[in-house]
N, C-alpha and C positions, 0 to 999 in steps of 0.2 A: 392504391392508397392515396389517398388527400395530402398535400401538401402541404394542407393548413391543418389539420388534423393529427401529422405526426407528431407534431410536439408533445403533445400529452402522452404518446406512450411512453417517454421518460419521467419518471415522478422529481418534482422540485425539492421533492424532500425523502429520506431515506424510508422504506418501510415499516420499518421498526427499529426499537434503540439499540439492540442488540449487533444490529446490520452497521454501526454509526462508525466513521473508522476514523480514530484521532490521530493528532501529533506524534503520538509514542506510535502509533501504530507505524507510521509511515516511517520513524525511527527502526523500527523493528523490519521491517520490509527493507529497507539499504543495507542492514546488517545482513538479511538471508542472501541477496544480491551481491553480496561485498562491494559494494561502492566505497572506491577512496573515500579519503578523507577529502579530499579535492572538491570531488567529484560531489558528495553530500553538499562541500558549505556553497556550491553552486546552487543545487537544487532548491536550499534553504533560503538563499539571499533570493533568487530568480524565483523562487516560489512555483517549481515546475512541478510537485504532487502537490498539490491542495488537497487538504482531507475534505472539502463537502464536495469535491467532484468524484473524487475516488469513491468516499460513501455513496452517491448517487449511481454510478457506475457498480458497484458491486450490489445495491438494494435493488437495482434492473434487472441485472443478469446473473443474481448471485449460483445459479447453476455452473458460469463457465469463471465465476470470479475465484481466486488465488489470494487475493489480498489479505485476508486474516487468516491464512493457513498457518496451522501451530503443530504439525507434524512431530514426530520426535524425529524423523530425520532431519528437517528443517534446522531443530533444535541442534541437537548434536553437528551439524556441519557449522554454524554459527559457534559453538564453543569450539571446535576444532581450526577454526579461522582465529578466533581472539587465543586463542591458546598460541599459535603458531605465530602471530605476530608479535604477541607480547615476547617470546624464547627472541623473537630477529630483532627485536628492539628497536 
């Protein structure tokens, strides 16, 4: 492979808008992870998921991507985490 060449196998913009992964999303993604509360307003301030890298990243490889997985297990472990934290208060 060319070295000059690879570049272009990453697309600068996502495939489609469907593939496009926002703010809320990457909100949604900490919640399934349970990231502190800490640990989030790190993320958020340091800017360590940017949605158009992660968009980029999942409209490349959306075969091995996770990022907008909306499972219902997903689902139900995420309200059994805010369930659980709100009872420990």
């Amino acid at each position: 492979m060319n070295i000059a060449n690879s570049a272009t196998l990453i697309p600068t913009q996502p495939n489609n808008i469907l593939s496009t992964i926002s703010q809320v999303d990457v909100m949604h993604m900490m919640d399934r992870y349970q990231y502190s509360e800490t640990i989030r307003q790190v993320v958020v301030k340091e800017n360590l998921l940017p949605a158009g890298v992660l968009s980029r990243l999942h409209a490349s490889y959306p075969q091995h991507s996770g990022f907008l997985e909306t499972s219902l297990s997903y689902l139900m472990i995420g309200i059994a985490i805010q369930a659980s934290r709100a009872i420990a208060g």
